[in-house]
Backbone and ligand atoms as CSV (ligand in chain L), in Angstrom:
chain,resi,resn,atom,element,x,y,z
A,1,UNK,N,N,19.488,44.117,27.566
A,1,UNK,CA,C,20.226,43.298,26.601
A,1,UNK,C,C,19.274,42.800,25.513
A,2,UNK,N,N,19.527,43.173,23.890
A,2,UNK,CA,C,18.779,42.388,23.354
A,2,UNK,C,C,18.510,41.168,23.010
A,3,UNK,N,N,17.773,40.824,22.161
A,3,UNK,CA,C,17.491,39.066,22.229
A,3,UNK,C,C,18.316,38.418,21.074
A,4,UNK,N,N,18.682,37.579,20.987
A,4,UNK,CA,C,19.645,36.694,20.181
A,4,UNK,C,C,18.809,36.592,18.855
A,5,UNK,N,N,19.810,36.095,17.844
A,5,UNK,CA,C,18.558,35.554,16.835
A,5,UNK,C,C,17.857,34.360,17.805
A,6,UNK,N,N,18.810,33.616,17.807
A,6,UNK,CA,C,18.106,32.207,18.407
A,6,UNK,C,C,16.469,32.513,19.074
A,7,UNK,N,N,17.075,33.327,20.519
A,7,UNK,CA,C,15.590,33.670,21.215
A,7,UNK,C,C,14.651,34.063,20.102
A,8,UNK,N,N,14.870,35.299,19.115
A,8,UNK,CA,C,13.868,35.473,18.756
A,8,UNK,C,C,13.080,33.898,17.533
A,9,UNK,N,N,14.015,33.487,17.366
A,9,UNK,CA,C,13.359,32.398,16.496
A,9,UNK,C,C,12.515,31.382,17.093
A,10,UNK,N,N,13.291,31.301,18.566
A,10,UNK,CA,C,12.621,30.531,19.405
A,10,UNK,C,C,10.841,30.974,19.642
A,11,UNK,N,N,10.870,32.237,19.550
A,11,UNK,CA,C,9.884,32.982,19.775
A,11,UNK,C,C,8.644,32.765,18.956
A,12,UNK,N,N,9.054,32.949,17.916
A,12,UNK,CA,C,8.766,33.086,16.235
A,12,UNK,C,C,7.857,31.354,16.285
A,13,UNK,N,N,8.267,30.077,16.557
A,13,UNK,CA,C,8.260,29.038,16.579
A,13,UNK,C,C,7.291,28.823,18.264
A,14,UNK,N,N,7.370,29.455,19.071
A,14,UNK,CA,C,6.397,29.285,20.134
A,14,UNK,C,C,7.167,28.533,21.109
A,15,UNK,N,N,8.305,28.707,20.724
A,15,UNK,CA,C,9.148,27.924,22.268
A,15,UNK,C,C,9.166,28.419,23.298
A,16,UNK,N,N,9.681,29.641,23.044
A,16,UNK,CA,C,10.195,30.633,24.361
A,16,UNK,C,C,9.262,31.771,24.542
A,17,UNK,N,N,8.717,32.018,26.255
A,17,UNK,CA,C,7.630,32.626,26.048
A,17,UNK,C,C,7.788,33.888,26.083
A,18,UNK,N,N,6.805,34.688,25.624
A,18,UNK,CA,C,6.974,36.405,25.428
A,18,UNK,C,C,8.024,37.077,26.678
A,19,UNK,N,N,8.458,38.378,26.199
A,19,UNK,CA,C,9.759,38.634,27.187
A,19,UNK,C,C,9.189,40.078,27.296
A,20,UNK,N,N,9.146,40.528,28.233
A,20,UNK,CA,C,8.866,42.075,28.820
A,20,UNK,C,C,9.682,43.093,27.412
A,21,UNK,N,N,10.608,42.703,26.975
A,21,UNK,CA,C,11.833,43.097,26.498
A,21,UNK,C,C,11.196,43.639,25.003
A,22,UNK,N,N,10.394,42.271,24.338
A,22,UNK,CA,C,10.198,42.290,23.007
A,22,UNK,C,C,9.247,43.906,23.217
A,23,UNK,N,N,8.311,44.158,24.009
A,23,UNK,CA,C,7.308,44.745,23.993
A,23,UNK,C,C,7.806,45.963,24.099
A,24,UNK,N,N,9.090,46.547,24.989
A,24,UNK,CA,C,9.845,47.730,25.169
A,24,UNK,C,C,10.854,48.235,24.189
A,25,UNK,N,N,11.418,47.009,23.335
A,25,UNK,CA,C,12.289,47.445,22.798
A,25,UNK,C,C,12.436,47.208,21.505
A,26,UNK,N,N,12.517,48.352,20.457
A,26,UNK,CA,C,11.410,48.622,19.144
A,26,UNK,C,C,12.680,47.714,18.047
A,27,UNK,N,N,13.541,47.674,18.620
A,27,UNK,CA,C,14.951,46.958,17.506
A,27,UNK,C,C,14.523,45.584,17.523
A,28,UNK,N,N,14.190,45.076,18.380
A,28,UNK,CA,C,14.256,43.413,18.720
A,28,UNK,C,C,13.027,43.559,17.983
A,29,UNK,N,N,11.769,43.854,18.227
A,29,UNK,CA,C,10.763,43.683,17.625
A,29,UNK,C,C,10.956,44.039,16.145
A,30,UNK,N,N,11.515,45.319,15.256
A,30,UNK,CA,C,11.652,45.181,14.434
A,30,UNK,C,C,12.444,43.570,13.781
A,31,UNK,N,N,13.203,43.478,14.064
A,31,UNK,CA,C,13.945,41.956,14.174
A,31,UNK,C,C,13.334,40.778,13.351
A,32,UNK,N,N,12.146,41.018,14.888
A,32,UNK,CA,C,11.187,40.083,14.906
A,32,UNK,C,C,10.338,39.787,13.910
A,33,UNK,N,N,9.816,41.092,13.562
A,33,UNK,CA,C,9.154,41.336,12.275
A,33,UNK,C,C,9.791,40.726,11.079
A,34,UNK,N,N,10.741,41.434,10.626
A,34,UNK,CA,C,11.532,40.710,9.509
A,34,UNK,C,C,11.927,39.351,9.473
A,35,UNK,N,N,12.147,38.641,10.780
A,35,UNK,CA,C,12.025,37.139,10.779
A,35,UNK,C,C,10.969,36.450,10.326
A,36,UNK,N,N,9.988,37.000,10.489
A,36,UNK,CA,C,8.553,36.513,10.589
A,36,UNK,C,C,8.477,36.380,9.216
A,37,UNK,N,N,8.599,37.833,8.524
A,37,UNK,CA,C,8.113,37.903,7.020
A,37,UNK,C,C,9.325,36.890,6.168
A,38,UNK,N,N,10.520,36.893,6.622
A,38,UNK,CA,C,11.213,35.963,5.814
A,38,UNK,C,C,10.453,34.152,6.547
A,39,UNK,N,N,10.177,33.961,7.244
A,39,UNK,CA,C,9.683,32.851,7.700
A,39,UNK,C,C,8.395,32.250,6.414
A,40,UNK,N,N,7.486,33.537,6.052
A,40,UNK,CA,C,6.153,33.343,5.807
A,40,UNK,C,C,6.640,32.652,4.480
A,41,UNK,N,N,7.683,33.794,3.954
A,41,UNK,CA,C,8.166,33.702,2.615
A,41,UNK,C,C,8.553,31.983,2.348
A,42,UNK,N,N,9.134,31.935,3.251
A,42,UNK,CA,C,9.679,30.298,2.940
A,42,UNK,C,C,8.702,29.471,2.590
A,43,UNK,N,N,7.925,29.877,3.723
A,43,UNK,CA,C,6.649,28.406,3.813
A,43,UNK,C,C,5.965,29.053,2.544
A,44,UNK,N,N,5.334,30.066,1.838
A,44,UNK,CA,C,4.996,30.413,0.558
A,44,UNK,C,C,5.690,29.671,-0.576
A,45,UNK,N,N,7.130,29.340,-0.719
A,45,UNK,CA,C,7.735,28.813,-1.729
A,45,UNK,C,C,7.799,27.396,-1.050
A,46,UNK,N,N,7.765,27.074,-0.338
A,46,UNK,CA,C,7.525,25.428,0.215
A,46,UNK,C,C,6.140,24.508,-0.532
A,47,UNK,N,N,5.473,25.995,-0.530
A,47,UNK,CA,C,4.088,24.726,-1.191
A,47,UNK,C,C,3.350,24.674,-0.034
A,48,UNK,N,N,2.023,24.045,0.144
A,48,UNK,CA,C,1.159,24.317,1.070
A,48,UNK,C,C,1.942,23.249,2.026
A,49,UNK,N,N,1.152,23.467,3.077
A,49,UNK,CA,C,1.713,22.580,4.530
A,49,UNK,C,C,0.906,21.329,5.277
A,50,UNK,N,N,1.091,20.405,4.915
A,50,UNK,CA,C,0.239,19.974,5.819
A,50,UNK,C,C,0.292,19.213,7.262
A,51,UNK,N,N,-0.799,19.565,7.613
A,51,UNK,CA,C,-1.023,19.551,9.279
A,51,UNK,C,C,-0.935,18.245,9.771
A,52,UNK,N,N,-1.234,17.881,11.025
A,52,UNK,CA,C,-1.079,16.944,11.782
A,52,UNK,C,C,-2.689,16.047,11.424
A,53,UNK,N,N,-3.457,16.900,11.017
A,53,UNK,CA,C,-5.035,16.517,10.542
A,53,UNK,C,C,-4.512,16.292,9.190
A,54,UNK,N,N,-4.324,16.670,8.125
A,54,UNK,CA,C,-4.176,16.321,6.948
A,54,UNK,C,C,-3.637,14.880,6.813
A,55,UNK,N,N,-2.297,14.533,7.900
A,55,UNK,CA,C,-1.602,13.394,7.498
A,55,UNK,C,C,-2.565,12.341,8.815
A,56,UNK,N,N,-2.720,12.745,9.664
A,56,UNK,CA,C,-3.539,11.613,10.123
A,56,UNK,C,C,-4.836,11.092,9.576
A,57,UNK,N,N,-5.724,11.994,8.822
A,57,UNK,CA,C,-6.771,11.875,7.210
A,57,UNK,C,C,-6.523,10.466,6.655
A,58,UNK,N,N,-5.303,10.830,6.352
A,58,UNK,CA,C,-4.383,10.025,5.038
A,58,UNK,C,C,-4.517,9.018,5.311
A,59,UNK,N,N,-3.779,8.782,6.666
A,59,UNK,CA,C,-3.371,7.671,7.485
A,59,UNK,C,C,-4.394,6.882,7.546
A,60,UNK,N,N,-5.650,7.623,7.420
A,60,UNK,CA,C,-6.717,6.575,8.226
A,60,UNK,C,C,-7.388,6.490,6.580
A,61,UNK,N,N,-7.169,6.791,5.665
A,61,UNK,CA,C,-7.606,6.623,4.586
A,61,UNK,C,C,-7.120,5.425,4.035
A,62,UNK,N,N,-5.334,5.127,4.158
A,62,UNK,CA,C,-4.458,4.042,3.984
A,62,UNK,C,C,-5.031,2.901,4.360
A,63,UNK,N,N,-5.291,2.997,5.660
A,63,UNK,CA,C,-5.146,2.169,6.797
A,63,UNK,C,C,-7.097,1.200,6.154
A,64,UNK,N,N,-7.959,2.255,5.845
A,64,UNK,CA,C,-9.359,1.635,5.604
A,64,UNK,C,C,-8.974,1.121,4.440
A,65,UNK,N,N,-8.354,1.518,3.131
A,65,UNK,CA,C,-8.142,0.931,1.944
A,65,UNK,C,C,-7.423,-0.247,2.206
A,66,UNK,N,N,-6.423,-0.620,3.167
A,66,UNK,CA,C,-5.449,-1.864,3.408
A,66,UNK,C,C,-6.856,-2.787,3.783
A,67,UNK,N,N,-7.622,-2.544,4.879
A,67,UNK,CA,C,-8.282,-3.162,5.365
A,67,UNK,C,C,-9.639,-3.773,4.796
A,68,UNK,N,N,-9.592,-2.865,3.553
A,68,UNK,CA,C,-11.463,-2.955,3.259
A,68,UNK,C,C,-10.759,-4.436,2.186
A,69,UNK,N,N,-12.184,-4.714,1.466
A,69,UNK,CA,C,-12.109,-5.476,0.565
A,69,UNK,C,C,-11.405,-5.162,-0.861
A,70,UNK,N,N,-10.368,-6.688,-1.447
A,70,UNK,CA,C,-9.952,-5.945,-2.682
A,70,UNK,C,C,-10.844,-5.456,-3.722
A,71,UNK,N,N,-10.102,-4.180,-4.229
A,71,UNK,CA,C,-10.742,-3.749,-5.367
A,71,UNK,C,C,-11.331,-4.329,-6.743
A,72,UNK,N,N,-12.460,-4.376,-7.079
A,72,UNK,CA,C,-12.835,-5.605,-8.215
A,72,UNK,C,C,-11.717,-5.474,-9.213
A,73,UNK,N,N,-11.165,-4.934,-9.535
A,73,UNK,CA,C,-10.386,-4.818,-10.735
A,73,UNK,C,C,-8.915,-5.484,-10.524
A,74,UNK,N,N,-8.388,-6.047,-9.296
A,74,UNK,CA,C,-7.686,-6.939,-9.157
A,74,UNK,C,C,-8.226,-8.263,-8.945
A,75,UNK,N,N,-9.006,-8.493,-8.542
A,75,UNK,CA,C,-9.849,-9.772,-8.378
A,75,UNK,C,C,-9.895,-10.306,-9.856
A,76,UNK,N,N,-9.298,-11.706,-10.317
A,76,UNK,CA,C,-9.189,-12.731,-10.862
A,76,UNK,C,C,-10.875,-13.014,-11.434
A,77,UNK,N,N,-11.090,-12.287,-12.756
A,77,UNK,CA,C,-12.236,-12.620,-13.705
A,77,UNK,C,C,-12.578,-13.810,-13.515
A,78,UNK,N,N,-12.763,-14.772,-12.631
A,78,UNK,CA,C,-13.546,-15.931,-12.985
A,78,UNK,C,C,-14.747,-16.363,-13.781
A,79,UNK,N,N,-15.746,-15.308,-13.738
A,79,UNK,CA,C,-16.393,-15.250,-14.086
A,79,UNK,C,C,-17.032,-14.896,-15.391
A,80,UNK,N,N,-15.940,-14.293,-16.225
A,80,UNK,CA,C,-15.524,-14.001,-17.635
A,80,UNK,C,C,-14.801,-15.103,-18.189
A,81,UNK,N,N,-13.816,-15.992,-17.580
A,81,UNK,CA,C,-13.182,-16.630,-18.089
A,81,UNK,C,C,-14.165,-18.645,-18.095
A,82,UNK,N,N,-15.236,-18.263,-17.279
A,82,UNK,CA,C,-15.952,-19.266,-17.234
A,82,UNK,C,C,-17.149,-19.318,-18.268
A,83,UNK,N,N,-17.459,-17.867,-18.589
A,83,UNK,CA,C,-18.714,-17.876,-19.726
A,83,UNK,C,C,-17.988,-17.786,-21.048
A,84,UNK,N,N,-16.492,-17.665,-20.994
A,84,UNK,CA,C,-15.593,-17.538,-22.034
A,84,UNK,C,C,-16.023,-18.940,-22.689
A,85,UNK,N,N,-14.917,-19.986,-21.656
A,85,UNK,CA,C,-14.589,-21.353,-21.830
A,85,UNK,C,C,-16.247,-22.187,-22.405
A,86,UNK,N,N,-17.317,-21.761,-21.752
A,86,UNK,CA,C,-18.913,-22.618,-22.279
A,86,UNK,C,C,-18.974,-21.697,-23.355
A,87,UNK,N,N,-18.691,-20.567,-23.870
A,87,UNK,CA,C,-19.213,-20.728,-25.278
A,87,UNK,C,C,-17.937,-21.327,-26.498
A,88,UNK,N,N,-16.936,-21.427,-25.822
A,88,UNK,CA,C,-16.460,-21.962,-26.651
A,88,UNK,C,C,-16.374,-23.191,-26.667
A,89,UNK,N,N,-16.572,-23.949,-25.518
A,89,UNK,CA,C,-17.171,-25.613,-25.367
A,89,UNK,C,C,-18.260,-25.609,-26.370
A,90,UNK,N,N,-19.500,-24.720,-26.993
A,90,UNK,CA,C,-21.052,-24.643,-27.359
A,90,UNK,C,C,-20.051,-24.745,-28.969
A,91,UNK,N,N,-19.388,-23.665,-28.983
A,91,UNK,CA,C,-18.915,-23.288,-30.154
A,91,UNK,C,C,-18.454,-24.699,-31.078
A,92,UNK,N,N,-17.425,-25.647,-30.650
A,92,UNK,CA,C,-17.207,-26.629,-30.612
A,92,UNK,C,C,-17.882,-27.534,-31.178
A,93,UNK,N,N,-18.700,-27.693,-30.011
A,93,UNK,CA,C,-19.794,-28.696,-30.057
A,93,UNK,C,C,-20.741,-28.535,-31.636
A,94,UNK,N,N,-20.950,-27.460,-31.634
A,94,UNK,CA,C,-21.658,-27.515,-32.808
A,94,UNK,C,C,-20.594,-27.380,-33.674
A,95,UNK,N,N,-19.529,-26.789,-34.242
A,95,UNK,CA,C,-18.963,-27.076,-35.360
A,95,UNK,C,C,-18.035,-28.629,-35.781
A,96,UNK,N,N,-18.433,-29.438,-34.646
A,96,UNK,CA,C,-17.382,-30.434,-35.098
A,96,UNK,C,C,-18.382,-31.412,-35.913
A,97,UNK,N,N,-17.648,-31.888,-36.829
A,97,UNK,CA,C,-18.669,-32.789,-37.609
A,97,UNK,C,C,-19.096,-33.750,-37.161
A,98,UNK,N,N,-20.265,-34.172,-37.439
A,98,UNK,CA,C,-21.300,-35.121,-36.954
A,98,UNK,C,C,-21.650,-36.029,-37.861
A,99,UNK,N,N,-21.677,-37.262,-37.078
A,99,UNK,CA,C,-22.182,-38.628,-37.766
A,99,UNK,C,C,-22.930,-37.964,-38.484
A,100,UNK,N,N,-23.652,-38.204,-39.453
A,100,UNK,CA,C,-25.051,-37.651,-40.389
A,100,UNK,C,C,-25.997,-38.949,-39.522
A,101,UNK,N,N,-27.068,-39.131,-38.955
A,101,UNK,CA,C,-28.334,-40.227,-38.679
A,101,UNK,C,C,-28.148,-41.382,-39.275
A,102,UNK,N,N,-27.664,-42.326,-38.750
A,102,UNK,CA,C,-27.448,-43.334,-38.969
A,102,UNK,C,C,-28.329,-43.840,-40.228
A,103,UNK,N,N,-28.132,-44.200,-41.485
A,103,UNK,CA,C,-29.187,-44.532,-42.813
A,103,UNK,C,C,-29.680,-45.996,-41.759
A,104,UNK,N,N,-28.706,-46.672,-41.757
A,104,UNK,CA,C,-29.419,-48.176,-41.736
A,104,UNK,C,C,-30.173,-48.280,-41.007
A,105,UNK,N,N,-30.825,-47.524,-39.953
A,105,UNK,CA,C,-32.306,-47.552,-39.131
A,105,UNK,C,C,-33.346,-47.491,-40.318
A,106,UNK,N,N,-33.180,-46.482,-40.938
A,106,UNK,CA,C,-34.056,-45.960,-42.024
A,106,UNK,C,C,-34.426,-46.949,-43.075
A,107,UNK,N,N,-33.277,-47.300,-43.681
A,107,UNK,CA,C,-33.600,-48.405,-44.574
A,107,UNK,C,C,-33.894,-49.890,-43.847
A,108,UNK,N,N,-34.060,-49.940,-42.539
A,108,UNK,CA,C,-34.148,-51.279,-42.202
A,108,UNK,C,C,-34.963,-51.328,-41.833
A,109,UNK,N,N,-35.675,-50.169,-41.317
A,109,UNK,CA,C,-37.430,-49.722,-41.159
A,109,UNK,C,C,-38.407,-49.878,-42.594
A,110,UNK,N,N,-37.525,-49.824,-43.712
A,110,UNK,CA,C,-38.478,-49.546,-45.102
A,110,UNK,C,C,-38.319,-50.970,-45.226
A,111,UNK,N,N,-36.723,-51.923,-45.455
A,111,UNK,CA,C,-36.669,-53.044,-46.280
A,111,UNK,C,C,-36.476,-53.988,-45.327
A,112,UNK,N,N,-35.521,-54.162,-44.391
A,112,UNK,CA,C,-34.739,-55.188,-43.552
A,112,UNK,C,C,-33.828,-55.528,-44.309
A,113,UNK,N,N,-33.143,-56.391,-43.696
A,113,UNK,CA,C,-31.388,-56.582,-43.394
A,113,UNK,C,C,-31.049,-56.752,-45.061
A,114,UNK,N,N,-31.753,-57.691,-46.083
A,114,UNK,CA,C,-30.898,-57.697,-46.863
A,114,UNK,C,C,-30.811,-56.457,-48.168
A,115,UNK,N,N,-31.913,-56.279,-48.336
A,115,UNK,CA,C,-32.288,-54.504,-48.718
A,115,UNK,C,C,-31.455,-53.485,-48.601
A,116,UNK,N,N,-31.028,-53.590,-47.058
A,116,UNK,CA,C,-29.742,-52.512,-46.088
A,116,UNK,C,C,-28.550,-52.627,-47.131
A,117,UNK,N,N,-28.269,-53.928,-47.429
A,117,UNK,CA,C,-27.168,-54.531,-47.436
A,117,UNK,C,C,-26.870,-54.503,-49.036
A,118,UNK,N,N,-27.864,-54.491,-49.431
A,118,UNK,CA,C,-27.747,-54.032,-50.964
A,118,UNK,C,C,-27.609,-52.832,-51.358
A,119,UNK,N,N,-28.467,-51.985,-50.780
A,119,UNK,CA,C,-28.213,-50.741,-51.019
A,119,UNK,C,C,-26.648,-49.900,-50.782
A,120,UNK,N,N,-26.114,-50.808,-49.585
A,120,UNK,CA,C,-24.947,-50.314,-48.787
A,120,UNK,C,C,-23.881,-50.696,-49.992
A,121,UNK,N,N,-23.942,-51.630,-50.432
A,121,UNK,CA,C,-22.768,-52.446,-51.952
A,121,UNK,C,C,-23.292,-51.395,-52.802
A,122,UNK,N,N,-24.512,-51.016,-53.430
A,122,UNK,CA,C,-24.939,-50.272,-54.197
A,122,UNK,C,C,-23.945,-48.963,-54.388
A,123,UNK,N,N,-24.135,-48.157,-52.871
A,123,UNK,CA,C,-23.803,-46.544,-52.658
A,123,UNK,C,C,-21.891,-47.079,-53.119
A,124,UNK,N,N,-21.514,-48.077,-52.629
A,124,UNK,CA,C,-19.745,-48.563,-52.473
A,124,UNK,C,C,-19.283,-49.179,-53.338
A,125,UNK,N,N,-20.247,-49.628,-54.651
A,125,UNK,CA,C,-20.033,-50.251,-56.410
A,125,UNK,C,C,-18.493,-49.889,-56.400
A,126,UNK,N,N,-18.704,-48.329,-56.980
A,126,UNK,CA,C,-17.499,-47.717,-57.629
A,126,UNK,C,C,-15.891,-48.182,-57.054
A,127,UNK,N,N,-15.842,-47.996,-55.808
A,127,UNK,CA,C,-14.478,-48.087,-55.196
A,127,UNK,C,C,-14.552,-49.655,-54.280
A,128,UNK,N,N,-15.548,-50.760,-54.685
A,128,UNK,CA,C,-15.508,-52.030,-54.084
A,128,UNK,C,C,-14.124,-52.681,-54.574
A,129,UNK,N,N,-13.052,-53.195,-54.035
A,129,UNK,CA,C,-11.869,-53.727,-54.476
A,129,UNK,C,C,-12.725,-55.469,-55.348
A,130,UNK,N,N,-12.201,-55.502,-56.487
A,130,UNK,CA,C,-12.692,-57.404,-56.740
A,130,UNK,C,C,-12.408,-58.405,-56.037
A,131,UNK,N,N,-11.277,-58.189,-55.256
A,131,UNK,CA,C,-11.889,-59.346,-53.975
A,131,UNK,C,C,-12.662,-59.528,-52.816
A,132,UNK,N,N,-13.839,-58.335,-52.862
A,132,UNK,CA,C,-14.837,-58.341,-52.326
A,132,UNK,C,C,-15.934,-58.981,-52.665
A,133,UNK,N,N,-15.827,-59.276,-54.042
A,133,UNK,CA,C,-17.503,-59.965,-54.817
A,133,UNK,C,C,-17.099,-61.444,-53.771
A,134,UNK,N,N,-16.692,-62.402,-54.061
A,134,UNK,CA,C,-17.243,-63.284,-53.155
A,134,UNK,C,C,-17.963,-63.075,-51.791
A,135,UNK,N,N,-17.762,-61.922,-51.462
A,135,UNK,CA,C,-18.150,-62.004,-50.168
A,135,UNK,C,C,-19.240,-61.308,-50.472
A,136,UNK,N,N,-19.506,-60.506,-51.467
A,136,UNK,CA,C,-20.678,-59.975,-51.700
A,136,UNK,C,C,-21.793,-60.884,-52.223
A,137,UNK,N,N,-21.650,-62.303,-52.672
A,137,UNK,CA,C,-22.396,-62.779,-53.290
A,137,UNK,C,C,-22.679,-63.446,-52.134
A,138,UNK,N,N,-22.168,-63.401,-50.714
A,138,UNK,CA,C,-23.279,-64.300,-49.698
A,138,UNK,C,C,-24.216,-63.405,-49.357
A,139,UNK,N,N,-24.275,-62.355,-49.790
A,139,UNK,CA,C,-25.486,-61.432,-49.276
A,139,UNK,C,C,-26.643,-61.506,-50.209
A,140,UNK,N,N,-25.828,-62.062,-51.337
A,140,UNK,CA,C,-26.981,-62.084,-52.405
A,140,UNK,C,C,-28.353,-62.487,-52.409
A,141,UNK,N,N,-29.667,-62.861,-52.557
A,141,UNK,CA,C,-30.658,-63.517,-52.384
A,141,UNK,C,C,-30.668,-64.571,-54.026
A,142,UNK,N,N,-30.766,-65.888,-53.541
A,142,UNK,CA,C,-30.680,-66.718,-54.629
A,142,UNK,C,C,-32.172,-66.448,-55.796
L,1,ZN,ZN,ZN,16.204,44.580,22.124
């Protein structure tokens, strides 16, 4: 009796073990043959195959990347955003305007207080309101 498709596919696939039959009888084996080559054909247009090693590879490739440390390139620049922020604190710092050195050390080192005080009415003549002269004349020296 010959062999079914089934058996022979079974065959083909390594299920069912060799049969006295296949070896005697040249139809079934032809059969067989042509199963085979349409078999190969498939897995040819399937694209390569991969094995039980290929995907357990993977697996353990997944599995070390889940586990290892994150990748720098998701990790949160702190460290860019901290040398960012001090030069632009520096930046700041120097462009904001600055007292100019206090004069009245200077002139109070050359003249003292009432000297300061003249000079200071002096530089402020132009825009002094006139009800300032009284008060300017207690600074006066008699
Ligand atoms: Zn047969």
């Amino acid at each position: 009796m010959h062999w079914t498709d089934d058996h022979l596919l079974n065959h083909l696939y390594g299920i069912s073990e060799a049969d006295i039959h296949l070896d005697t009888c040249s139809a079934c084996e032809a059969r067989l043959q042509a199963m085979a080559l349409r078999m190969r054909k498939q897995q040819v247009l399937a694209g390569p195959e991969f094995t039980e090693q290929d995907l357990a590879a993977q697996r353990r490739n997944i599995y070390r990347r889940l586990d290892g440390p994150v990748p720098s390139r998701w990790e949160f620049p702190w460290k860019a955003v901290l040398a960012t922020a001090t030069v632009l604190l520096i930046g700041l710092e120097l462009s904001a305007p600055k007292p100019k050195a206090d004069p009245g050390n200077r002139l109070m080192a050359s003249g003292g207080d009432s000297r300061f005080y003249t000079e200071i009415y002096a530089s402020m003549e132009s825009h002094e309101p006139r009800a300032a002269s009284p008060i300017r004349g207690l600074f006066e020296e008699q």
